[in-house]
N, C-alpha and C positions, 0 to 999 in steps of 0.2 A: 480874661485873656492875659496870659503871661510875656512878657519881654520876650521870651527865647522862640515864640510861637505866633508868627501874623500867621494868617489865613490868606489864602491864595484862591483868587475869585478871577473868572474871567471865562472864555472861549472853548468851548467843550471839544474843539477841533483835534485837540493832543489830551484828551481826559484819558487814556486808558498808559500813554507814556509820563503823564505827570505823575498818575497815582503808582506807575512802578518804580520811577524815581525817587517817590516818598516813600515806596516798601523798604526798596534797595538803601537806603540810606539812614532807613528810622528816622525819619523827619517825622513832628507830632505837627504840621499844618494842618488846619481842616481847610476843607474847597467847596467851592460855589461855584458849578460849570452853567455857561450859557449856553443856549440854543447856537452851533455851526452855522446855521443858516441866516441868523441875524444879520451877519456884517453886507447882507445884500440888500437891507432897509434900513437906511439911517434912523429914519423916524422909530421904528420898534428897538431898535439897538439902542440910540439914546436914553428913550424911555424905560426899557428893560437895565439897563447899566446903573442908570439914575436911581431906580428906583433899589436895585440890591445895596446901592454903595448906601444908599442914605435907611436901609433897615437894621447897616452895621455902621453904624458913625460908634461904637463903643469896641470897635474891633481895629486893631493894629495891618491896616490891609496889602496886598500886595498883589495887582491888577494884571492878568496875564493878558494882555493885546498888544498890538502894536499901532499903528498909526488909522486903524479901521473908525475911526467917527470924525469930522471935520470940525467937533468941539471936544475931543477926547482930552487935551490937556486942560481945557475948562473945567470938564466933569471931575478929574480927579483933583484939581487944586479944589474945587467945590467942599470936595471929600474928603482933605487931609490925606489922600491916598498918593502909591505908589504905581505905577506899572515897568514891567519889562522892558528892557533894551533893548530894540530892532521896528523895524516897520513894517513889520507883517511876522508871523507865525512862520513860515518858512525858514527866512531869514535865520529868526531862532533855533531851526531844527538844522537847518544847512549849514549855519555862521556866515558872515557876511560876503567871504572870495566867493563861495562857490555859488551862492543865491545870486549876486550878482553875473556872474561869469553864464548861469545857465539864463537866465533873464535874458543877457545880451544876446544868445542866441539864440532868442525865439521861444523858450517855455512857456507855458501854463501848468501850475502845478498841481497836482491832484491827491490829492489825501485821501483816504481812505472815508473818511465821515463825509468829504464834500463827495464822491463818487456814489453812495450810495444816496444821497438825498438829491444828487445830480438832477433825474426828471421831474423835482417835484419845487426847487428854487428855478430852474430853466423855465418852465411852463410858468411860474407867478411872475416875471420879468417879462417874459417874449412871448408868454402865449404856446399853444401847445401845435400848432399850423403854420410857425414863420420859422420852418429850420432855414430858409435862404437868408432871413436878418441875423440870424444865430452865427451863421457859417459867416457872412457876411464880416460882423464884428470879431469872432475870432481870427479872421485869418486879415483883419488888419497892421495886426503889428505879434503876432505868434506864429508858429512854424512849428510846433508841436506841442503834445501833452507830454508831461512826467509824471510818473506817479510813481510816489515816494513810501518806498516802505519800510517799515520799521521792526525794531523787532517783536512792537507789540502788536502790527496787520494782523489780522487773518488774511484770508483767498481773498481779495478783491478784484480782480481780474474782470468778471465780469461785465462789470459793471464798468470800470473803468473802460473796458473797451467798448460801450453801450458810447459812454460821453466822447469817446474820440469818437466814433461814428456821427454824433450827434453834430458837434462840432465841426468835424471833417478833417480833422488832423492827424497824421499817425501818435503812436502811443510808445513812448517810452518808458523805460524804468530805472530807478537808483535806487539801492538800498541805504539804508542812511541807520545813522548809529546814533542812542541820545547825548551824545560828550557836548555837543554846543546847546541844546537844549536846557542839559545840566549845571552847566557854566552861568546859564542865563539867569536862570533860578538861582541858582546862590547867590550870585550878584546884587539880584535884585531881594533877595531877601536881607541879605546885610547889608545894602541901601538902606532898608526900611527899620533896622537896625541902631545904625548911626543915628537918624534922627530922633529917635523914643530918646525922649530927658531921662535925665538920669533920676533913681528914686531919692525923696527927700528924707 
């Protein structure tokens, strides 16, 4: 592992706009995407986190999540590691006005990866028979879906409007561009940067 190259491990949620940002750019990172679905069992996510950080302890790392494990800063001081700047993966694709701004008024947002694995993390939570506790919980503090497309989507439409069905919320849309994503990434690579000692 060279100085000019961490490796960038983390959240498969934005695997298809991370690795066009590292085409687009000739960045020579390599990556280690986790299972989307994780960050809805703490317990497999710790353990799955834990256990990649600690197969690369000889690697220069730079952790893409945001605040998704309630020992996540644990894990990575653990590691010597790094992660991204923001509190969720949104946040990083929207920058922080507008994540928060659509928050405020009632989002849930929906990615393309969580939409299509949609029925199959819903049914391991709530069971595949309590759309009333589903509906129930989402419409305590949300007022609609977003689904955020990029320029790296496909069609997801379907699907996404399966889960606002499911939910019971209308369904909206934003297109989203990767410029704060990209931001985020730099950032936190030349974070991880700054601290690599200098050679002797």
């Amino acid at each position: 592992m060279t100085a000019a190259n961490p490796m960038l491990l983390g959240c498969g949620v934005l695997k298809r706009e991370i690795l066009h940002l590292i085409e687009k750019n000739r960045w020579s990172h390599d990556t280690l995407f986790l299972d989307p679905a994780l960050h809805c069992d703490f317990d497999k996510l710790g353990q799955t986190l834990r256990s990649a950080l600690a197969t690369r302890r000889d690697r220069d790392v730079v952790v893409f999540y945001g605040c998704c494990h309630p020992l996540m800063e644990e894990m990575l001081e653990e590691a010597d590691a790094l992660r991204t700047e923001g509190q969720n993966c949104i946040e990083m694709l929207l920058g922080h006005e507008l994540f928060m701004a659509e928050t405020a008024n009632g989002a849930f947002f929906v990615l393309e990866e969580w939409a299509r694995s949609w029925p199959r993390v819903v049914s391991s939570s709530f069971g595949t028979n309590r759309l009333d506790v589903i509906r129930e919980i989402f419409h305590t503090d949300r007022k609609y879906l977003l689904g955020l497309r990029t320029p790296c989507s496909s069609d997801f439409t379907t699907e996404a409007k399966a889960a606002a069905r499911m939910a019971g919320l209308p369904l909206l849309w934003k297109d989203v561009a990767l410029d704060h994503l990209e931001a985020v990434l730099r950032a936190a690579v030349a974070k991880r940067r700054r601290r690599q000692p200098c050679p002797t």
